[in-house]
N, C-alpha and C positions, 0 to 999 in steps of 0.2 A: 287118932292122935296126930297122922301126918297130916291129915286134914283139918286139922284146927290149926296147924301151923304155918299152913299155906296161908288160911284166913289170916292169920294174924298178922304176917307178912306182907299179905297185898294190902292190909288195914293200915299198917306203919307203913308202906308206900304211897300211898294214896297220900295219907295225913303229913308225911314230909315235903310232899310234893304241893300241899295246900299251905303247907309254912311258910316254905321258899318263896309261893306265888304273892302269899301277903306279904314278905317283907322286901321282892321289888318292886310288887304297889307302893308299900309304903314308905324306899328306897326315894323312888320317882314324887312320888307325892311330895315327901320331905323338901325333895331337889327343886319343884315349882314353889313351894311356899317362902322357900329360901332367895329363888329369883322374883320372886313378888315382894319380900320383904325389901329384896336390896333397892327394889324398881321403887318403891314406897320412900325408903330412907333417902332417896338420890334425891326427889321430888321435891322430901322436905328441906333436904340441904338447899334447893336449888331457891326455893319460896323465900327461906332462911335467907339466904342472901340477898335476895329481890327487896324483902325488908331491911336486913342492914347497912343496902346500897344508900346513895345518895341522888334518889331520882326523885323524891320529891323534891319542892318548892321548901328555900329555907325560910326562916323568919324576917330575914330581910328584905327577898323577895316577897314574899307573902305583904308584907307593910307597906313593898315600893307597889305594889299590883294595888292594892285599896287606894294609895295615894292618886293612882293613875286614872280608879274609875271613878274618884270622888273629882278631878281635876275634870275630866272628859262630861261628866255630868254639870259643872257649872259653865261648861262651854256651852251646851244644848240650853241650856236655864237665862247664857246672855243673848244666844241667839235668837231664842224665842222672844224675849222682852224688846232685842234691838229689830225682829221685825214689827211688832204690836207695837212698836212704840207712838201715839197719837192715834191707836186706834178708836179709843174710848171716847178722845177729846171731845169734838162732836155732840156727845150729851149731858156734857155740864149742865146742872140746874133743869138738867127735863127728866122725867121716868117715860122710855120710850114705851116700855110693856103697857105701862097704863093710858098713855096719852090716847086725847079721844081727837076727834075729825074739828071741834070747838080750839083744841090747844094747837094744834097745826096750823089752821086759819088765825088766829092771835100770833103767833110764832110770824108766821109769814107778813103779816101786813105790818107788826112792828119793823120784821127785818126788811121789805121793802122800803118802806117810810125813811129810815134812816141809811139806807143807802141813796137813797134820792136824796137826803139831806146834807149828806157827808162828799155827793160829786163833788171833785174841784173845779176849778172853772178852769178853759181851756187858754188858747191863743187867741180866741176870737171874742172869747166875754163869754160863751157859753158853757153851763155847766158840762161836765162829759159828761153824762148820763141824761137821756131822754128823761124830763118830769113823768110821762105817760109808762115809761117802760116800767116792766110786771119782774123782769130779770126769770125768766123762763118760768112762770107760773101764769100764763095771762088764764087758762082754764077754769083758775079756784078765783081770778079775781072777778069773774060773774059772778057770783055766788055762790057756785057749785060745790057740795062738802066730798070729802076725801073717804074712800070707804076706810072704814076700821083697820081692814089688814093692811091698809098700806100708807097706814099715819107713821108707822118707826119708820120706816125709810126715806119717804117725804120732810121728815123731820130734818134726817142725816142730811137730804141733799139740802135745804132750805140752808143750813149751819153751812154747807160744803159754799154752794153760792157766794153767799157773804164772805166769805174767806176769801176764795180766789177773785170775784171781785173789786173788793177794798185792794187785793194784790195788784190788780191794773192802774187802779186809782196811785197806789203810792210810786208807778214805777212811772209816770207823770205822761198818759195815751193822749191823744186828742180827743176822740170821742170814740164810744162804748155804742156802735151799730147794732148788736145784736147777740142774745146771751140763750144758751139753749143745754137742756139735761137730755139725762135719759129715758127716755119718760116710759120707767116699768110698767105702768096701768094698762097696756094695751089690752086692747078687748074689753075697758072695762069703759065707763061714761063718762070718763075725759081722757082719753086717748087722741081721739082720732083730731079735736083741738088744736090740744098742745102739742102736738108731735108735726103737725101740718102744716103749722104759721110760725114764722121767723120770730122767736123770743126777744125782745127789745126792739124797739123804734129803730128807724132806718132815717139814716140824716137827712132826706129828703119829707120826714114827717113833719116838720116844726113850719112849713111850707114856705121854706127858702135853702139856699146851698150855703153850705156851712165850708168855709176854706179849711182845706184838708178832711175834712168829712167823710169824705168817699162818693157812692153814689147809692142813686135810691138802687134797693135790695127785690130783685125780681124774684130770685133765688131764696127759698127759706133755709135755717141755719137746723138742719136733723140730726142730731142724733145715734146714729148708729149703735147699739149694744156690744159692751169689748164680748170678747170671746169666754168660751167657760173655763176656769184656770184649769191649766195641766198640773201635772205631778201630783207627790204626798203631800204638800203645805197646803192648809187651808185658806183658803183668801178668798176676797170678791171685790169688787171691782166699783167704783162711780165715775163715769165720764160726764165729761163740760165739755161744751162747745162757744168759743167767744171768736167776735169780731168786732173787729175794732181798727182805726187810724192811727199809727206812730207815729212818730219818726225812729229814726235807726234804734239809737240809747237808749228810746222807752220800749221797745219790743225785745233787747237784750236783754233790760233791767227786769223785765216782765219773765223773762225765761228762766233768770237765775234766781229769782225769787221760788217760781214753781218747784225748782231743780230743790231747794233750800226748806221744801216746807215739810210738816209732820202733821199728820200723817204722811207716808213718802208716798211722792206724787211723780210723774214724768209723761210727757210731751206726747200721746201718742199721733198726731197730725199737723201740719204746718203749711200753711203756702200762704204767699206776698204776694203782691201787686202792688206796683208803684203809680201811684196816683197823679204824678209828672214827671216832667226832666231834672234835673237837680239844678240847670244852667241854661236857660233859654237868651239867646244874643237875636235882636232886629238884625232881620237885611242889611246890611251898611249901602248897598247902593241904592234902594228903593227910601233909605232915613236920608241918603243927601239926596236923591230928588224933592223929597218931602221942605229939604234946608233951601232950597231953589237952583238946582241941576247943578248944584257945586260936586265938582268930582270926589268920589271918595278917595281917603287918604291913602288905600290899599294902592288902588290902581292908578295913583299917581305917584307914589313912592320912588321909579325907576327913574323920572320926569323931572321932578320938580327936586332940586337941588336942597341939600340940608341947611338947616339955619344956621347963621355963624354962629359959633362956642358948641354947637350939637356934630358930634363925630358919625354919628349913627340916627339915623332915623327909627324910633321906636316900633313896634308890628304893629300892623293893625288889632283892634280890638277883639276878634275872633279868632286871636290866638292868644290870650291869654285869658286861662282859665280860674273862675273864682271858685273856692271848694271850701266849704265847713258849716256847721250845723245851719247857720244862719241861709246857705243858699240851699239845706237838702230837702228835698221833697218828701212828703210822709208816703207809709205805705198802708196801704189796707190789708192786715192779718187775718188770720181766719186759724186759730187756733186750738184745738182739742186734745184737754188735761184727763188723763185717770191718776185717778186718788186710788190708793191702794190700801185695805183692813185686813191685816192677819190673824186668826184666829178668832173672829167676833164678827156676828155679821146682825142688825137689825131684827127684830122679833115680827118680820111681815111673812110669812109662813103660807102666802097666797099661794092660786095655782100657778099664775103667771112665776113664779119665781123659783118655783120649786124645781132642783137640778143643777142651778146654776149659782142661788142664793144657799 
């Protein structure tokens, strides 16, 4: 009996002591779930507010921001058009894709013809334009046909040509020495041609000196290729090369015409040469030896006593200077235009052009 009581004893110790253990497990237990709960609710409060705050974008803004990217998008949409603008011109009334090496040679000898026909005539009686000059094609004017790949381009320039030369013509030059392109074909079977001989007649071709003309052209007028555009914007490039005789107001009238045109075009070379004095005065003592050793007026001015009613004896003639258009001398230019295409370039897709077209 005392021994079942012992048992019984350490049984309900045991088992009190296994009570107590679970209910500070579950004392503790309770106590994290309770700090996990509050950690949970703080979170959501905190979310909750994040949403009830006012850190979106209101309806106003929201409408001012669309207004701002529909404004900023017709900015990029004028910029684009005001650079393309005359890019296309150039192919009125042709389909470059399709044109054959037939419609390029037609193209050309119309548009030489009537530039030959349309020179005006200068100071001297002659028209400004050499009859014989090709205007930088003398190549195709053998007979020689244009490969395929490089009829759209030839095109462009043949149309560019005309352009800026009628341009010389209206800004009223002396004469048109010599007209020279780019001439992309290298390497191919009219290259080495046209890139090598001075494009237009040199004023010593007609075989006499043409007053203000210039002089005959030892030097041929080349070409050099612009560079390959830099930056994002697509573009490409056609250079001209002109020379030619002014006077002052036709070589400025000539510049701000280029300055003026569309497609936009601008000056990349320039240099003068004056082809005289603007005022050349005779010897005065060697013209009165020529009168019969009568002393000139100069160096007798100190000597010879002034006429009655003359207070002053006037200067000699080599001091007083005659100035304006009528005394200036022309000059000879030598000129080279790029014409500028944004975003649209010819469908000549050769290898020579590949990279830079």
């Amino acid at each position: 009996m005392k021994k079942n009581n012992i048992v019984l004893i350490a049984g309900g110790a045991v088992s009190a002591l296994l009570v107590l253990g679970s209910a500070a497990f579950m004392a503790v237990a309770l106590g994290r779930s309770s700090a996990a709960r509050e950690d949970r609710d703080a979170a959501f409060a905190k979310l909750r507010r994040i949403y009830q705050g006012a850190v979106f974008p209101s309806a106003a803004n929201i409408v001012r921001a669309g207004e701002n990217y529909a404004a900023a998008t017709n900015w990029v949409v004028g910029i684009a058009e005001a650079l393309s603008a005359g890019t296309n011109d150039w192919a009125a009334g042709l389909e470059p894709a399709l044109a054959t090496s037939g419609d390029f040679s037609q193209l050309r000898e119309q548009t030489i013809e009537a530039l030959r026909a349309d020179a005006p005539i200068a100071e001297d009686g002659a028209p400004t334009a050499d009859p014989e000059s090709a205007f930088g094609f003398e190549f195709y004017s053998d007979s020689h046909p244009a490969q395929s790949q490089h009829v759209p381009r030839l095109l462009r320039q043949v149309r560019l040509v005309d352009l800026l030369v009628r341009q010389l013509y209206d800004s009223g030059i002396l004469h048109l020495d010599a007209v020279s392109r780019d001439v992309f074909e290298r390497g191919s079977g009219g290259a080495s041609a046209s890139s090598s001989s001075s494009s237009g007649s040199s004023s010593s071709s007609r075989g006499r000196r043409r007053p203000g003309a210039g002089r005959a052209l030892s030097v041929p007028l080349v070409v050099t290729p612009p560079p390959p555009p830099p930056g994002a914007v697509t573009y490409d490039i056609e250079r001209f090369g002109f020379r030619f005789s002014a006077k002052e107001r036709a070589l400025l009238a000539f510049l701000d015409r280029v300055d003026a045109l569309s497609p936009y075009a601008a000056v990349s070379g320039l240099t003068i040469e004056k082809l005289g004095p603007d005022a050349v005065f005779p010897d005065e003592r060697a013209e009165a030896t020529k009168e019969g050793s009568r002393p000139s007026r100069s160096s007798s001015s100190e000597e010879e006593p002034a006429a009655p009613g003359i207070l002053t004896r006037p200067p000699p003639r080599s001091s007083r200077m005659v100035s304006g258009p009528l005394r200036e001398a022309p000059v000879m230019a030598t000129v080279f235009v790029d014409v500028y295409f944004v975003g649209a370039a010819p469908s000549d897709a050769g290898n020579e052009t590949q990279g830079r077209y």
